[in-house]
Structures are given as C-alpha cells and as structure tokens.
C-alpha positions in Angstrom: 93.7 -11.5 118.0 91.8 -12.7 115.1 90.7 -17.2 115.4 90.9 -17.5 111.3 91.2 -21.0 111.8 88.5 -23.3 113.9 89.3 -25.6 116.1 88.5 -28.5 113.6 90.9 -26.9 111.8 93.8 -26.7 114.3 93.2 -30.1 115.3 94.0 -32.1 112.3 96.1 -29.4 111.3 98.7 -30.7 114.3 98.2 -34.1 112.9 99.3 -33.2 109.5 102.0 -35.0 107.8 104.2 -33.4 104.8 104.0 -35.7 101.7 105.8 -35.5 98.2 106.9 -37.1 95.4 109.6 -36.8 92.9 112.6 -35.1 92.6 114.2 -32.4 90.0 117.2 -33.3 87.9 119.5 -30.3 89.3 118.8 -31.9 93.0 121.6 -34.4 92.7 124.4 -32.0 92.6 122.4 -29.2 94.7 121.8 -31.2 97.4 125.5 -31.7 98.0 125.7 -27.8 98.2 122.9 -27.6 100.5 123.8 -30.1 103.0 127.1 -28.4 103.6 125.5 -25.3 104.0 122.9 -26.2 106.3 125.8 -27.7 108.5 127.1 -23.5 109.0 124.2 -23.1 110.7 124.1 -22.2 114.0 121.5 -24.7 115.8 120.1 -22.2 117.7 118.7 -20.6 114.1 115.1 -20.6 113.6 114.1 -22.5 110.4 111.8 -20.1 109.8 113.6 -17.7 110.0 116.2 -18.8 107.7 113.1 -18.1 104.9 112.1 -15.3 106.1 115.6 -14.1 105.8 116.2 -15.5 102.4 112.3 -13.7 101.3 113.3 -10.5 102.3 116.7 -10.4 100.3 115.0 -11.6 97.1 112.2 -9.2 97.6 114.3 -6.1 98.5 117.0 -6.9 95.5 113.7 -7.4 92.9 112.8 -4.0 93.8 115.6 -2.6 93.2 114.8 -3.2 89.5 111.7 -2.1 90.2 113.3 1.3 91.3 115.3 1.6 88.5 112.5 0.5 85.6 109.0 0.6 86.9 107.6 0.6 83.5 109.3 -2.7 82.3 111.2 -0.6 79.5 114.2 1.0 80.7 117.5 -0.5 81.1 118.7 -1.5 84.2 122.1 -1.2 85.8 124.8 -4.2 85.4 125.3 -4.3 89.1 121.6 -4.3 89.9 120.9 -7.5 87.8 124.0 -9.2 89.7 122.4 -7.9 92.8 119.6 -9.5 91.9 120.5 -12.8 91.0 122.8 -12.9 94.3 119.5 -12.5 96.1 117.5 -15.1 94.2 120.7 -17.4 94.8 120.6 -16.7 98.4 116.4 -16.9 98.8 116.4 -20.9 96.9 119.4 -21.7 99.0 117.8 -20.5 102.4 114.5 -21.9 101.0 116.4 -25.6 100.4 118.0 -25.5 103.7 115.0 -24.6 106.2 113.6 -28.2 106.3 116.9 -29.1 106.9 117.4 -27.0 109.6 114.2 -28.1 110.8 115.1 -31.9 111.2 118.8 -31.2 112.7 116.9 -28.9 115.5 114.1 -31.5 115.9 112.1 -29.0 115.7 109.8 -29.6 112.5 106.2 -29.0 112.5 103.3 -28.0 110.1 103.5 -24.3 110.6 107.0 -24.5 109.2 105.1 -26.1 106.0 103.0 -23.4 106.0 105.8 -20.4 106.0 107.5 -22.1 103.8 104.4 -22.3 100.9 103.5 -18.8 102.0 107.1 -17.1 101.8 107.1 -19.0 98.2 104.1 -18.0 96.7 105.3 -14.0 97.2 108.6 -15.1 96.4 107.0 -16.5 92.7 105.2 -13.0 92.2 108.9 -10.5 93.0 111.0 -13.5 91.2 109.0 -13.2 87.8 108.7 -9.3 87.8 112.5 -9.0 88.1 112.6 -11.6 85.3 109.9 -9.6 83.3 111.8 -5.9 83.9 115.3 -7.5 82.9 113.6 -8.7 79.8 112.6 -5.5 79.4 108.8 -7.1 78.6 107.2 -3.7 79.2 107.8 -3.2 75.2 104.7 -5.9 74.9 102.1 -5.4 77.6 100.2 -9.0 76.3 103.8 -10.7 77.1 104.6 -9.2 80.1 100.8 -9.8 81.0 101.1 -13.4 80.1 104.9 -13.7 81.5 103.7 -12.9 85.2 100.0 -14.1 85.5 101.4 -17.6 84.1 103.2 -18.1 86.7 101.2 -17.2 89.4 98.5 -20.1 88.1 100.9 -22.6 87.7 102.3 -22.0 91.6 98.6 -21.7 92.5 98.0 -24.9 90.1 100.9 -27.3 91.9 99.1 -27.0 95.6 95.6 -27.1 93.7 96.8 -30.8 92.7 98.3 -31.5 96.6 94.7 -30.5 97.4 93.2 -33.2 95.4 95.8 -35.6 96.1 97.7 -34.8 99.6 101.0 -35.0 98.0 103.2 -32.5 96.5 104.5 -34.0 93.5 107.4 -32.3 92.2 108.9 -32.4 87.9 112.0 -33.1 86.6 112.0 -29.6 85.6 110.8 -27.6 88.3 111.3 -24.5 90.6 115.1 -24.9 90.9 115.2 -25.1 87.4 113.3 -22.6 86.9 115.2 -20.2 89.3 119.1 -21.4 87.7 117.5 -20.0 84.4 116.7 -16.5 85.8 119.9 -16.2 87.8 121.7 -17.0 83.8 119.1 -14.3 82.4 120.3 -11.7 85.1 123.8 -12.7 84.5 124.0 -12.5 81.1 122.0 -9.5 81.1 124.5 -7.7 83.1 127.4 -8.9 80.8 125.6 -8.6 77.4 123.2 -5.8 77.6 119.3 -6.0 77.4 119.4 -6.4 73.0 119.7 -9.6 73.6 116.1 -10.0 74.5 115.2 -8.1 71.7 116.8 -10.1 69.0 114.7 -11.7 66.4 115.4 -15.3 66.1 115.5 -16.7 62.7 112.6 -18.7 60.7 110.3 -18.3 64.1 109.7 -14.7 63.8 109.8 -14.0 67.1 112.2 -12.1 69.8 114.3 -13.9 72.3 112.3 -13.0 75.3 108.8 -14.1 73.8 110.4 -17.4 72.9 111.6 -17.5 76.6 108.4 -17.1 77.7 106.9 -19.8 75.4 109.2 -22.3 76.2 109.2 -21.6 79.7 105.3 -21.8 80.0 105.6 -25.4 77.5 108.1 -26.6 79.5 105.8 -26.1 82.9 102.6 -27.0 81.3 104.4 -30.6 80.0 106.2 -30.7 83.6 102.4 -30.6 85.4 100.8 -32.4 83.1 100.1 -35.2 85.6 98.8 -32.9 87.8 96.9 -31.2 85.6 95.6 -35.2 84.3 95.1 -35.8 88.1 92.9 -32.6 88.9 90.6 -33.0 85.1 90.6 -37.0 84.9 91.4 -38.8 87.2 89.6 -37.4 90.3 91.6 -36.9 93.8 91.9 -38.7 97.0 88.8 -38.1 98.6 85.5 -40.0 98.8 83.9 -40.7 94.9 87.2 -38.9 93.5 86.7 -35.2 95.2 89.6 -33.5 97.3 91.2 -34.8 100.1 88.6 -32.5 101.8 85.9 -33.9 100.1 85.0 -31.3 97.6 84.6 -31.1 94.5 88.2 -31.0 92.4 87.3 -28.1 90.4 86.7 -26.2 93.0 90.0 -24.5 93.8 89.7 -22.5 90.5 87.1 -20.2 90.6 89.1 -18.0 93.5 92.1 -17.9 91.2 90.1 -17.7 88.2 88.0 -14.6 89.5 91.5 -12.8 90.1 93.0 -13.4 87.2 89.8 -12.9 84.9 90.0 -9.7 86.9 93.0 -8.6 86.0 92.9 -9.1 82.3 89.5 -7.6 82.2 90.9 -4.1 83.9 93.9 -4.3 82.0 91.9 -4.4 78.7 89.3 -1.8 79.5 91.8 0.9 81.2 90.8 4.2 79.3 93.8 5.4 81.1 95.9 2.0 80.2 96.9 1.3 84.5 98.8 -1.7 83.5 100.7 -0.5 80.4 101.8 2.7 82.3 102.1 1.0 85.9 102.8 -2.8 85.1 104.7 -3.0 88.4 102.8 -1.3 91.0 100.0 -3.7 88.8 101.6 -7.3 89.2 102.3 -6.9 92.4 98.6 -5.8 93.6 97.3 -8.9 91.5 100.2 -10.8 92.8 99.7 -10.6 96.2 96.2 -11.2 95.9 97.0 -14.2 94.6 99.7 -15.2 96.6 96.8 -14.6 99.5 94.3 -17.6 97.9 97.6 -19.6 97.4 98.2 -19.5 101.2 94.2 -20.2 101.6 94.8 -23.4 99.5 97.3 -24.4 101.5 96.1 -24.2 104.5 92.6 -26.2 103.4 94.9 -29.1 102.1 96.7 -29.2 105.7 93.7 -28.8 107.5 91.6 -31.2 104.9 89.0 -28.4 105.0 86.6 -26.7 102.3 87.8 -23.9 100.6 86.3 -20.6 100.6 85.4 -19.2 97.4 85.3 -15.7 97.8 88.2 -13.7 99.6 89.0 -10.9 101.1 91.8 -9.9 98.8 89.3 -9.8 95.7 88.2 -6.4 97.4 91.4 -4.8 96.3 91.0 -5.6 92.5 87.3 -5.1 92.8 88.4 -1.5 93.4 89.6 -1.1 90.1 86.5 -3.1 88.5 84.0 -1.0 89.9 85.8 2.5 89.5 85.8 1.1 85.7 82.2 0.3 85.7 81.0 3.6 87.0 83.3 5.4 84.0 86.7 6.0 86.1 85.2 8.4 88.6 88.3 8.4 90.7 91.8 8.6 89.6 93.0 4.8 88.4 96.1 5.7 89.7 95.0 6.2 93.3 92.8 3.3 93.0 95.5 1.1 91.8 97.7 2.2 94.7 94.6 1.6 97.5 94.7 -2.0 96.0 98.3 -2.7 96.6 97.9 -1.5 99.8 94.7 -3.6 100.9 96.4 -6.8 99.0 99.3 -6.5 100.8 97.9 -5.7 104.5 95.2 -8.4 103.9 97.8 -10.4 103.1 100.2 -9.4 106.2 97.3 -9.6 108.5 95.9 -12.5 107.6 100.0 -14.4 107.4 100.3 -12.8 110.7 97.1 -14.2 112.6 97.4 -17.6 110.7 101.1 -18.1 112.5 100.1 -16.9 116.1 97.0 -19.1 116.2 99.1 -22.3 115.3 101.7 -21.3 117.9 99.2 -20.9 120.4 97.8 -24.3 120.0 100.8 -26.2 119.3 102.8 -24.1 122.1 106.0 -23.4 119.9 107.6 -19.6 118.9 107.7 -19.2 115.0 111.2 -17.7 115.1 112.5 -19.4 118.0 113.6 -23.6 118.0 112.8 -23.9 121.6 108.7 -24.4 122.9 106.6 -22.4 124.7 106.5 -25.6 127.5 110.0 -25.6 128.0 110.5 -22.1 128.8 108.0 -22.4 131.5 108.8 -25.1 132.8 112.3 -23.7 133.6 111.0 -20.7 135.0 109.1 -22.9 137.3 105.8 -22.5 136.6 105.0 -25.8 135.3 105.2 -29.1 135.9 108.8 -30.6 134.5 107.0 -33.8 133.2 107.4 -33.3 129.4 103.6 -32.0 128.4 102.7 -33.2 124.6 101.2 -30.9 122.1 97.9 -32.2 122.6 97.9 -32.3 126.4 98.8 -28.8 126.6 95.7 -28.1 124.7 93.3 -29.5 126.7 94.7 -27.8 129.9 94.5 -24.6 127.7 90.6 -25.4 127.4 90.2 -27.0 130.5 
C-alpha cells in the first residue's frame, strides 16, 4: 500500500484537535431533530459509516437526474426531483449526526474529520449539478458554468480559511441553508413544473434561475466575507501572518485556480463545444478534481503541513488542454470520458490509501467503533493492559 502521508505527518495528525466557530440560524430547531435521530442509532454503527451511507444516497439519487437530463435541458420527472430531495435530506441529516455518533460511541478521532470533509466536498459537486439540471441551466452554458464552478471555490475557499486560521468558522447562512433551499427548488419543481425557472422577473430583466444563482453566490460571498478578510488582510495563525503551516496564505489558490482556469479555458475553446453538449459528464470530471485538492487542503491543515501545488488530478483536465492545443487530434468525447475516469480513480485511490494509513497508525477500523488493540487483545495475542495510540506506534516501529 501506498505511505501518502509521512510520518511527520501522521504524528501531529493524531494530535489534531477539531476547532470551529459560529453557528447557522436553521441549527436551533435542527439540532433538536438531529439529536433525536442520532439517539435511533444503534451504538454498534460506525460514524463513518453513517456518511458514507448518507454520500451514496445523495450521489445515486443526483444521478438519477443525471440519467434522465444529461444535457441540463430536458425536463425531469416529478418523482425523480422528490427522489432527489429525499436523498439530500437524508445525506445533511446523516452528515449532522456522525459527530454525534462519534462522541456517544467514544469513538471520535481525526480520520472521522477527514471522511467527513472528503464525503462533503463530492457531496458539494453531485448536490449543485442536481440543482443546475432541475433549473434546467443547460439553456445558458455561462450560468450553468458559473452555478457549479462557484460552488466548488467557495467549499474549497471555507477550508482554505481553516488553513490560515485552524478553525472552521461557520455563517449564519451556510451549508444547511444552503441545502433546505435546494430540497424547496426540487420540491417545488416537482409540483410546479420547470417554467418556473424560466420566468422573467419584472424591472430586473432576468429569469428566476439566474437570479437564484446571483443571490445565492451574494449571499455566500457576504456570508465568507470574514474569511475571505482573514485570508487577503489580515494574515493567518502562523509565524509573521502565514498559515498555520507556515506558508504563505495565498498559497492554497493556485491548485484550485489552475483547475478552474482550466476548465473555463477548454470550455471556451471546444471547436466541438464538450461542455455545452456534455455539461454533466463535464462538471463532474472538474468536480472531482476539485473535490481531490479539497481533500489535499484538508489534510495539510490537520497535519499543519505545506501544500503541494501541483496534483495528480490536474492530469485528467490536462487531457483535454493538450488534445486542444495539438488541434483536437483525438475525439473530445473520449478524452472527456478518460478524464472522469482518471479524476475519479485518483480520487478513490488516493481517499482509499489516505484512510488505511491513518488506521494503521492510530490502530482503529474506519467502519468499525471498536480498535484494532482491543480485538487482539481478546483473542489473546496481546497484553490486556490498555495500549495508547502512541504506544502502539512505537512497538509498531520498534
């Protein structure tokens, strides 16, 4: 197996303590909700597999609008959008209740951080293309463009600022907001048709669902706009005002710049127009390649380490950029698909070998509650003393 992380790494890594700030306005009556439904949960239930779980129903009903409009243009069945926004209900209630479940098992611990940023940042890139393909924003490729790269920034740009600070800070508007507001688009989708999104609103000039998307991106933008203050002017935690890692703040952004500048550059010099005809197969190439720096970012603020600028994922994309520079000598169809499918194994392998390395050295299972230690030691084959995390290391080295 693959060591991705060092030693270094895995060392402060197991010292690493979760810290955030602030609280949504929706939290006071979701929590309620939450807390009861964390107490139906078996304790013998995995908290990280509880996400897991609630990643794969939100991806699996999201592509079931993908099936039925992989364009962004066609209309989409009632009882696929309510399928939809049942699985996004049960993926942010899952996702609210695994650090519950965590702290009632005792069994907490920085790789259940880690799947829980990792399982979000490919939940952020399935959540918006449903929201895009209900909208039917495949009329106006720019929109639909903007609609889904936007968000993959500003879920890259919130643990860019935890980076430079250590603590997640969290809005009064923020992701469960966010994620209430799809489930009513879905909804009212279903009931109302997809017009809706294509009415023009008076004295603005513009249609419902490009209003949506500029509010929605105002709304974020004015929600991080303390982080964003933090990152540009006010410096981070580190020495002199760098990163918690002690580099420099600015960074972060040229490995999701060099995607993202990527993707608009290949969109806008298609000759065969890829993301117009193939938006979905399209956003979710990009998308996981983000998602894959995301998770990089992450783990660098965990592991107060310096952040690689160039990636693995970025080979995917620069597939596409270099069939375009050498005049589209393959088939930008094929190409496209050959990216989705490096993105998404680079991304699987690397989520894969991440996970086993931090249950090796911390001796714990990823989907089971009980340790690697205490199974041994009732079979017998260890001492029964009680070993701690970093005592079972060093006999691992020793």
């Amino acid at each position: 197996m693959t060591e991705v992380l060092t030693e270094e790494q895995l060392e402060v890594l197991n010292e690493h303590k979760y810290s955030a700030q602030g609280s949504s306005i929706s939290e006071v009556v979701m929590q309620k909700f939450w807390r009861w439904l964390v107490e139906q949960v078996p304790l013998w239930v995995s908290p990280n597999a509880i996400t897991l779980v609630g990643l794969i129903i939100n991806v699996a009903t999201s592509l079931v609008l993908v099936y039925y409009s992989p364009d962004a243009k066609h209309a989409i069945p009632a009882g696929a959008l309510l399928l939809c926004a049942l699985g996004l209900f049960i993926y942010q209630s899952l996702d609210a209740i695994d650090g519950k479940q965590a702290r009632r098992t005792n069994s907490s611990s920085p790789l259940g951080e880690l799947f829980d940023h990792g399982c979000d940042s490919i939940s952020t890139v399935f959540v918006m293309l449903a929201t895009a393909l209900t909208m039917q924003t495949g009329t106006n490729p720019d929109w639909l463009f903007l609609q889904c790269f936007a968000a993959t920034f500003f879920f890259y740009a919130a643990h860019w600022q935890t980076y430079v600070t250590g603590t997640m800070r969290f809005g009064r508007i923020d992701v469960t907001e966010a994620q209430i507001v799809m489930i009513a688009v879905y909804i009212t989708t279903s009931v109302v048709g997809h017009d809706i999104w294509a009415f023009q609103v008076p004295l603005i000039g513009y249609e419902l669902k490009h209003l949506m998307i500029i509010s929605s991106i105002a709304v974020t933008t004015l929600s991080m706009s303390e982080s964003f203050s933090i990152i540009l002017l006010e410096g981070g935690a580190g020495k002199n005002g760098s990163t918690i890692a002690g580099t420099s703040v600015l960074s972060p952004v040229i490995p999701i710049g060099t995607i993202l500048v990527m993707a608009y550059t290949i969109y806008k010099k298609s000759a065969t127009h890829i993301f117009e005809n193939h938006p979905c197969l399209y956003i979710i190439a990009f998308g996981l390649a983000g998602a894959k720096v995301t998770n990089k970012l992450v783990v660098a603020h965990m592991t107060k380490s310096a952040m690689s600028m160039l990636d693995s994922s970025m080979i995917g994309p620069g597939m596409l950029f270099l069939n375009q520079y050498f005049n589209t000598i393959l088939d930008e169809y094929l190409v496209l698909w050959l990216c989705l499918l490096w993105t998404l194994v680079d991304l699987c392998r690397y989520s894969v070998f991440v996970c086993v390395q931090i249950c090796d050295y911390m001796d714990i299972y990823c989907f089971k509650i009980t340790s690697l230690e205490k199974e041994k030691n009732g079979r017998g084959t260890l001492s029964s003393r009680p070993v701690t995390r970093s005592q079972g290391r060093k006999k691992k080295v020793n």
